[in-house]
LUMTOR-502059 format. One record per residue (C-alpha): residue number from 1; residue in one letter; x, z, y. Coordinates in Angstrom, 3 decimals, decimal comma, always signed. Layout:
BEGIN
REC_NUM_A_X_Z_Y;
...
***
This chain:
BEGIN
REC_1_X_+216,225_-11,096_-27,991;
REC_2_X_+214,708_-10,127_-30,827;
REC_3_X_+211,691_-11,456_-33,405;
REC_4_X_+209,988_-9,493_-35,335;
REC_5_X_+207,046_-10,242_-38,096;
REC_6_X_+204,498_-7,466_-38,162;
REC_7_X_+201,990_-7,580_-40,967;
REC_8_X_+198,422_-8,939_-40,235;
REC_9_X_+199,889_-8,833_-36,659;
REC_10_X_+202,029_-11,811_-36,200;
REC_11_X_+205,721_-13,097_-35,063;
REC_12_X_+206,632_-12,020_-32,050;
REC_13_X_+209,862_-12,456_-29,926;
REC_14_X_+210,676_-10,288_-27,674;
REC_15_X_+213,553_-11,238_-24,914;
REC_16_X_+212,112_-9,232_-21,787;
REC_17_X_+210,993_-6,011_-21,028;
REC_18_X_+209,366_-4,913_-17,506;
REC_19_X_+209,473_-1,096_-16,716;
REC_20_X_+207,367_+0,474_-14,353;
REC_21_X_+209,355_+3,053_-12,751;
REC_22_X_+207,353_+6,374_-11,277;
REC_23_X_+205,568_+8,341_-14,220;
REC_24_X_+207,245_+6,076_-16,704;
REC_25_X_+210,778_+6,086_-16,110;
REC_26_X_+210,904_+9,176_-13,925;
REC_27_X_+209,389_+12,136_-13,140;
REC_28_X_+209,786_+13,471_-9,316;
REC_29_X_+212,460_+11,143_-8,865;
REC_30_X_+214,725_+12,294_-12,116;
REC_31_X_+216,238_+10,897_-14,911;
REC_32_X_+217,607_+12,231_-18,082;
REC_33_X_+221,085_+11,532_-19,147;
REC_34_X_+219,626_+10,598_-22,514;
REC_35_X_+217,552_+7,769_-21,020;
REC_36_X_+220,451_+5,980_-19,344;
REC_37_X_+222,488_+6,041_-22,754;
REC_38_X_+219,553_+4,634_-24,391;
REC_39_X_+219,533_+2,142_-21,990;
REC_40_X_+222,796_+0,982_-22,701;
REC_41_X_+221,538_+0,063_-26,532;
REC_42_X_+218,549_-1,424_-25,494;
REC_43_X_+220,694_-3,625_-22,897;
REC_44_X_+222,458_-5,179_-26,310;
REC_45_X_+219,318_-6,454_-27,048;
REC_46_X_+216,722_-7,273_-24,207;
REC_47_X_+216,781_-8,180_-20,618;
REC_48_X_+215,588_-5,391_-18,656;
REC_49_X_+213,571_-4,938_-15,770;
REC_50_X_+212,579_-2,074_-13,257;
REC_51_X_+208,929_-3,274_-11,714;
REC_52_X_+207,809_-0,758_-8,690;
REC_53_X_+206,838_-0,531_-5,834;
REC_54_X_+209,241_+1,700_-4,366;
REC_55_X_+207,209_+4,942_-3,983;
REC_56_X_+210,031_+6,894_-3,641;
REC_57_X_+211,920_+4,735_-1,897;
REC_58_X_+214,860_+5,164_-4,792;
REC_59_X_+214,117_+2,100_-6,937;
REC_60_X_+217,784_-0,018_-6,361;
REC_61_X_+219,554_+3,487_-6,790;
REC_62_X_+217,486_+3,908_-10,544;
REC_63_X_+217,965_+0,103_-11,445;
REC_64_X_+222,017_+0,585_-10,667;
REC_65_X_+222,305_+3,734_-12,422;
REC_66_X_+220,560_+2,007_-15,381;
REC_67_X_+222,691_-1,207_-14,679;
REC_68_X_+219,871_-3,098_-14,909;
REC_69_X_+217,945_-5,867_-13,023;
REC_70_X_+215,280_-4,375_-10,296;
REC_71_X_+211,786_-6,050_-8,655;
REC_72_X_+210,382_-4,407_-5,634;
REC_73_X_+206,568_-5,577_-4,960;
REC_74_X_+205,301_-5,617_-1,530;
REC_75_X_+201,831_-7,640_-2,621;
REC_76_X_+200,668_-8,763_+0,533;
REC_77_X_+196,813_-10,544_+0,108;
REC_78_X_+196,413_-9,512_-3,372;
REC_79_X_+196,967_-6,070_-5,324;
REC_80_X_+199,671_-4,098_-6,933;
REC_81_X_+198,195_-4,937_-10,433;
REC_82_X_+197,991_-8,586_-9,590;
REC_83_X_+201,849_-8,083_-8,431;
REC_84_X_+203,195_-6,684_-11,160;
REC_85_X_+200,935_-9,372_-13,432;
REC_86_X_+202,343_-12,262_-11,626;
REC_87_X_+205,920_-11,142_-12,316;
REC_88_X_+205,172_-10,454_-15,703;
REC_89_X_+203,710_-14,087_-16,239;
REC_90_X_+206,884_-15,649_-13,897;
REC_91_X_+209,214_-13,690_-16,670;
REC_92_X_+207,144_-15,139_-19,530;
REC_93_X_+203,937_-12,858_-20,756;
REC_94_X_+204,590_-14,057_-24,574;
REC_95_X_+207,981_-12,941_-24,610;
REC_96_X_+207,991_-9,693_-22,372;
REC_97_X_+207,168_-6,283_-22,993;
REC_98_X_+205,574_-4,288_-20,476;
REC_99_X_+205,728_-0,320_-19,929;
REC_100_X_+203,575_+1,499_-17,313;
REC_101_X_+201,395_+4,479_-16,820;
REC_102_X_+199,548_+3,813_-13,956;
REC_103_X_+196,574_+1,988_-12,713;
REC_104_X_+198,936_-0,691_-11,005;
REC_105_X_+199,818_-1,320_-14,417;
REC_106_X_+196,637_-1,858_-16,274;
REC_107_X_+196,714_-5,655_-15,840;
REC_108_X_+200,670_-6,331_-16,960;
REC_109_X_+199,974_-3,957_-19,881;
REC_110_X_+196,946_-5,986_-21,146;
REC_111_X_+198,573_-9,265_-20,809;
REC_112_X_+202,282_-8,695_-22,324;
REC_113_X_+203,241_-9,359_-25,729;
REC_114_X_+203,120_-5,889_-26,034;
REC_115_X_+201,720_-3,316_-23,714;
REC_116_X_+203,153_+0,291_-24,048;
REC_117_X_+201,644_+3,077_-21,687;
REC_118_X_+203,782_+6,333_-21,401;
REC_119_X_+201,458_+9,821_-20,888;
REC_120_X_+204,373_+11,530_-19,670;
REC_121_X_+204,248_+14,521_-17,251;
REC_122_X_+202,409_+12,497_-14,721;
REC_123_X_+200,167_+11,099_-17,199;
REC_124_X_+198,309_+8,085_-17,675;
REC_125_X_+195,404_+5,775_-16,561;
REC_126_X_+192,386_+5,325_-18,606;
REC_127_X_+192,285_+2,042_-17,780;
REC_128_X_+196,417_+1,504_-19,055;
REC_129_X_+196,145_+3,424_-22,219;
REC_130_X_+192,852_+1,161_-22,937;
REC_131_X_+195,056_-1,983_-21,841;
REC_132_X_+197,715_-1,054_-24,306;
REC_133_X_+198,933_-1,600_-27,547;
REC_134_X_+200,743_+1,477_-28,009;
REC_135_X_+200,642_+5,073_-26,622;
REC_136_X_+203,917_+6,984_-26,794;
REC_137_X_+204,299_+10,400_-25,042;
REC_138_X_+207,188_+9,777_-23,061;
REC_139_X_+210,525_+7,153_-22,198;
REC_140_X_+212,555_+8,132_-24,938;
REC_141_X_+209,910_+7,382_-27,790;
REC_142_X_+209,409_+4,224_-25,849;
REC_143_X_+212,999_+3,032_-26,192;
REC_144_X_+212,988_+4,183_-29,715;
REC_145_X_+210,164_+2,043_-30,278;
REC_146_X_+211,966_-0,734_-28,828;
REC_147_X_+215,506_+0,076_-30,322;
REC_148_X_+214,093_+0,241_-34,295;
REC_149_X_+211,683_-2,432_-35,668;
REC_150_X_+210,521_-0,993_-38,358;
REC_151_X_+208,457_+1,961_-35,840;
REC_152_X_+207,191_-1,300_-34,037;
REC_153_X_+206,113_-2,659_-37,555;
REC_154_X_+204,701_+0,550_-38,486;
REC_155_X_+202,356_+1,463_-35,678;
REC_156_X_+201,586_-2,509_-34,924;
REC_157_X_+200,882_-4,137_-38,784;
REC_158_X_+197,423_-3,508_-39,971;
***
């Protein structure tokens, strides 16, 4: 957990984070080895969460190679965006940090304390990067981000 005071922004604590997985974690199913020992730091700090929907069907794989907690949606009556929302709410919206490129992600990235959309090599939504708080250009800038305060402070305070 961490709190952080960001001029003319607020305090915020941060104790969660929620990763979407396809376009934001990985690309075509890979991950770098630099990503999983980032991981390890940002364990030391937040709770961390893989959010998908499985697309490629390799989800529990990512989440144990990341030694990390996973949640697989399978929104039946409402959508994916509504899915991922109501686990972001059930985790706590004021203290979670949400990470997602895609349409599906739109909603959590609005709603979270902070909302970070990755372009990536899949790129992003319209609707996510205009739900977000922060646009970084890939994973690795987003755990930096996360890892160092003082870039939070600097591209939140105003």
């Amino acid at each position: 957990m961490r709190k952080i005071e960001i001029p003319n922004y607020g305090i915020i604590t941060i104790e969660n984070i929620i990763f979407d997985v396809n376009g934001t974690l990985q690309f075509q199913g890979k991950i770098s080895q630099i990503l999983i020992r980032k991981f390890k730091e940002l364990k030391k700090i937040y709770k961390i969460y893989l959010l998908s929907a499985d697309t490629r069907g390799n989800l529990k794989n990512i989440a144990e190679m990341l030694d990390v907690k996973y949640i697989k949606i399978n929104p039946r009556g409402i959508t994916e965006a509504k899915a991922k929302n109501n686990e972001l709410i059930r985790l706590g919206k004021d203290i979670t940090v949400a990470i997602g490129n895609g349409n599906n992600d739109a909603l959590m990235l609005k709603n979270a304390i902070v909302g970070i959309v990755i372009l990536g090599n899949e790129g992003a939504s319209i609707k996510s990067i205009m739900n977000s708080d922060v646009v970084l250009p890939d994973p690795l800038n987003a755990l930096d981000f996360l890892l160092d305060e003082k870039i939070m402070i600097a591209t939140l305070r105003s």
